[in-house]
N, C-alpha and C positions, 0 to 999 in steps of 0.2 A: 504494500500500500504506500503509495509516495504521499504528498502533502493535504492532510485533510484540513481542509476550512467549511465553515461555514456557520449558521447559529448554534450558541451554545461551544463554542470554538474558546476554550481556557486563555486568562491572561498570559501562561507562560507561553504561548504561543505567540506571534511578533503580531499578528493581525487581531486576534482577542486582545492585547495588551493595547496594542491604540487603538480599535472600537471602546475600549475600557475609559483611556485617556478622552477621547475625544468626547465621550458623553456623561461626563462628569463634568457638575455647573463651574463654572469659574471663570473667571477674566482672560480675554483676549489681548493680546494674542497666546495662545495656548506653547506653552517651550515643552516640544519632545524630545526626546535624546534614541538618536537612534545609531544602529552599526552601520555595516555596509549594506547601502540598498537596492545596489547592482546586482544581485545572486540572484538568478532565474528558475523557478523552479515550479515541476507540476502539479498546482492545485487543482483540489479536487474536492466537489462537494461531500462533506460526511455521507449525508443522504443517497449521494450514488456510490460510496461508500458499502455503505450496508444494503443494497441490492446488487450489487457486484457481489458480496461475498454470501448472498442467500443464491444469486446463480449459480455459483461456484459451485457449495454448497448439492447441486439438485444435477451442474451438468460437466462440474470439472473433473478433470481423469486424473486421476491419485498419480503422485507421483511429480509430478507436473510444476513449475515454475510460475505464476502470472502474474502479471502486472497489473495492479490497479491503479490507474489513473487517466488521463486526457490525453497523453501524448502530446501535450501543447506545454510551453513554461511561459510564466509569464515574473516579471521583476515583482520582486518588494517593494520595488518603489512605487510600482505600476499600481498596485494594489494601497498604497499608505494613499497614494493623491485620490484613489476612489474612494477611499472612510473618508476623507479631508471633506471631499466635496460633498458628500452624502451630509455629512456634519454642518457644514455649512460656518464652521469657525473659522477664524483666521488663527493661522498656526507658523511657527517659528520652529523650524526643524534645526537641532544641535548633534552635528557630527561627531561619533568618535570613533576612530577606526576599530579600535579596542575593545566597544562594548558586545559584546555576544558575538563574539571573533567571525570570521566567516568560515564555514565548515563545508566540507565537502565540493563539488566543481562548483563553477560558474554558471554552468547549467544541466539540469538534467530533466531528465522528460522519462516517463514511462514507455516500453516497447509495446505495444497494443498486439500485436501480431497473432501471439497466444487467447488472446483475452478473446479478439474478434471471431474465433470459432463457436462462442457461445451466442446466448441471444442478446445479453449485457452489451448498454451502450450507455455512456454519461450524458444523464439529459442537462445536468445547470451548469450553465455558464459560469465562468471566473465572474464577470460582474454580477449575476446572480445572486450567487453564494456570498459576497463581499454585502451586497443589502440585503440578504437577509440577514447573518451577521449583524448589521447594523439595527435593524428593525428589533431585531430579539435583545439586541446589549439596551438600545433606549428604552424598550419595552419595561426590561429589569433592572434600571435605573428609576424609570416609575413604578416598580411595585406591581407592574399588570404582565399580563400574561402575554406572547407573541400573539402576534396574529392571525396567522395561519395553523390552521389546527393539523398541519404535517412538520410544521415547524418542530424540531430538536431542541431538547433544552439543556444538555449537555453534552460533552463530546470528550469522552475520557481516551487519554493515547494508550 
């Protein structure tokens, strides 16, 4: 399983952790502190997530290697300017190469090759999954419940 996001997506995760920031009250402009936000990587919604592993589950052949993800990467960065705007705050991002080092390549992607013999296909978009994320963090900031009643409300690694 490569990158899961989506609602219910924990702070120690880099996109939980600024939906977290960005929707908590406080004065503008908002100072985040982030690592490097060039690393490309492939997200994927939890939610296809866990219908990728109940197909599996019903049509993968033991034994077997698969990949779960989109085969698509998309930046950290790409995803912080999507909470930003979703947010609608004005934010001040503070560079430090050092914090939460960069790990692993520059980019990786899932191999789908394997995966695509089954009937499993990722239906949400990276934008998708990044508002609902956002819909579900403001929702639990007010004390009320997400929206959509397929909405995930936690998302344990």
């Amino acid at each position: 399983v490569f990158n899961p996001i989506g609602p219910g997506l924990p702070d120690a995760q880099a996109f939980g952790r600024f939906a977290s920031l960005l929707a908590t009250p406080g004065r503008d402009p908002l100072e985040i502190e982030v690592g490097h936000l060039e690393s490309r990587r492939d997200f994927i919604d939890v939610r296809d997530v866990a219908a990728a592993l109940v197909t599996l589950a019903r049509e993968g052949r033991p034994g077997g290697l698969y990949h779960v993800g989109t085969g698509q990467s998309h930046s950290v960065s790409d995803g912080l300017d999507r909470l930003i705007k979703l947010s609608g705050r004005a934010v001040s991002l503070r560079v430090r190469p050092d914090h939460h080092g960069v790990r692993g390549p520059s980019d990786s992607r899932a191999d789908l090759t394997r995966m695509m013999t089954t009937t499993w296909r990722p239906t949400f978009s990276f934008e998708q999954s990044l508002e609902d994320l956002w819909r579900a963090r403001v929702a639990a900031e007010r004390g009320h419940e997400p929206e959509h009643p397929d909405t995930i409300t936690s998302c344990k690694e």
